[in-house]
N, C-alpha and C positions, 0 to 999 in steps of 0.2 A: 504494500500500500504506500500513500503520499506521505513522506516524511519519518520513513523506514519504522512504520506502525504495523503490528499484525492484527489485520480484521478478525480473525478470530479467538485471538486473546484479546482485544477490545470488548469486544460483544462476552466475552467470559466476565471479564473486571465492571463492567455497566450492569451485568445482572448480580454479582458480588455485591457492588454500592447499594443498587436499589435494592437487596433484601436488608443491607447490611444498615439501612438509616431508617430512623424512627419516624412515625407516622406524619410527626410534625417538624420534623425536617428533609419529608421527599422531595425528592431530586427534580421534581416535575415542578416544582412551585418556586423554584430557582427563576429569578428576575433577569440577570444577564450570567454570563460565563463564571464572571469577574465573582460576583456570589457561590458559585458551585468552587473556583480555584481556593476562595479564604477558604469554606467550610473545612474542603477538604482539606488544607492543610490546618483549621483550627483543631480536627480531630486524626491527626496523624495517617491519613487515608493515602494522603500522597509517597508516600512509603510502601503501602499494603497492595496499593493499586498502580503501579508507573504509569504502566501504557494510559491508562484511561485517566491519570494528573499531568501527564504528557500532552494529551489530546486538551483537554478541558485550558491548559495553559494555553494552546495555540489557538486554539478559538475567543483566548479572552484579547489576543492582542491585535487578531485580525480584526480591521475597521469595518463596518457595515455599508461606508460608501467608500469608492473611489475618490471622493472630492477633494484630502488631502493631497492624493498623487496627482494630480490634476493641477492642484495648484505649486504644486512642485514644479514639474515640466512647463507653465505657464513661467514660471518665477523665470527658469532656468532660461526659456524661451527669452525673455525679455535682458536678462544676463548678457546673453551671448549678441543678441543685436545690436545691445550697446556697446559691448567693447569689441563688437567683430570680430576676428581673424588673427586678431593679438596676441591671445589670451593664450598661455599654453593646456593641456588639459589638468596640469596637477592642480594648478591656481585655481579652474575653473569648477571642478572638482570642492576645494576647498571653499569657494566662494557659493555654492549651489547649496554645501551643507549648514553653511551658516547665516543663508536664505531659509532654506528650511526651518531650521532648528531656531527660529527667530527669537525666539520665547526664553529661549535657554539661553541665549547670547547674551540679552539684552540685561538677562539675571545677571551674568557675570560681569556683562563692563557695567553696571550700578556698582556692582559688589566691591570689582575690582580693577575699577578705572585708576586710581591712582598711580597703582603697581604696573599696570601694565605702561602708562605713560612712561613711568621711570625706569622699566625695563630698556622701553627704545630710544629714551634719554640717554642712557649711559652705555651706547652702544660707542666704539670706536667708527666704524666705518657703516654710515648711514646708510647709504644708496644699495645694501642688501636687498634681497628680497623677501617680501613680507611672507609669500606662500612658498 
């Protein structure tokens, strides 16, 4: 199977869980993934069960839409027309992920803009490359 999973040790560990949870924590009343990955790991099931806290894992982090990726390749899209033909791929590479990852970036230069400014402060020879 996808993701070197055996279907039927899967379907063995999903009927395992489902005898193995109490009536008021069936597995059918699970709101998203992300509910089935804590339990399981709040009652040590992810040990008892791999394949099927394996699976439950991967399901909790796939997106329900494409519109992330979407706006990625859009970002990227717009990246590369502005600097054309320039750019080599590592830079653009690096610059694509810290498009993406906006959010996180934005945490760290709040965090730690100072440090970073005196990082390239106290560099000898300026005209390095950044990526």
């Amino acid at each position: 199977g996808h993701y070197g999973i055996g279907v039927d040790l899967l379907e063995s560990e999903k009927k395992i869980f489902s005898k193995s949870v109490t009536p008021e924590r069936d597995f059918m009343k699970f709101e998203t993934a992300a509910d089935l990955v804590q339990t399981m790991r709040r009652y040590d099931l992810d040990s008892v069960l791999p394949v099927f806290w394996k699976v439950a894992r991967i399901l909790a982090v796939i997106p329900a839409t494409s519109c992330s990726a979407e706006r990625s390749f859009s970002g990227l899209r717009r990246m590369k027309t502005y600097l054309r033909s320039t750019i080599g791929q590592e830079r653009l590479n690096n610059l694509a992920i810290i498009n993406i990852e906006r959010a996180a970036t934005n945490r760290i230069l709040q965090l730690q803009m100072n440090e970073i400014i005196g990082s390239f402060g106290r560099r000898k020879n300026r005209s390095c490359l950044l990526f």
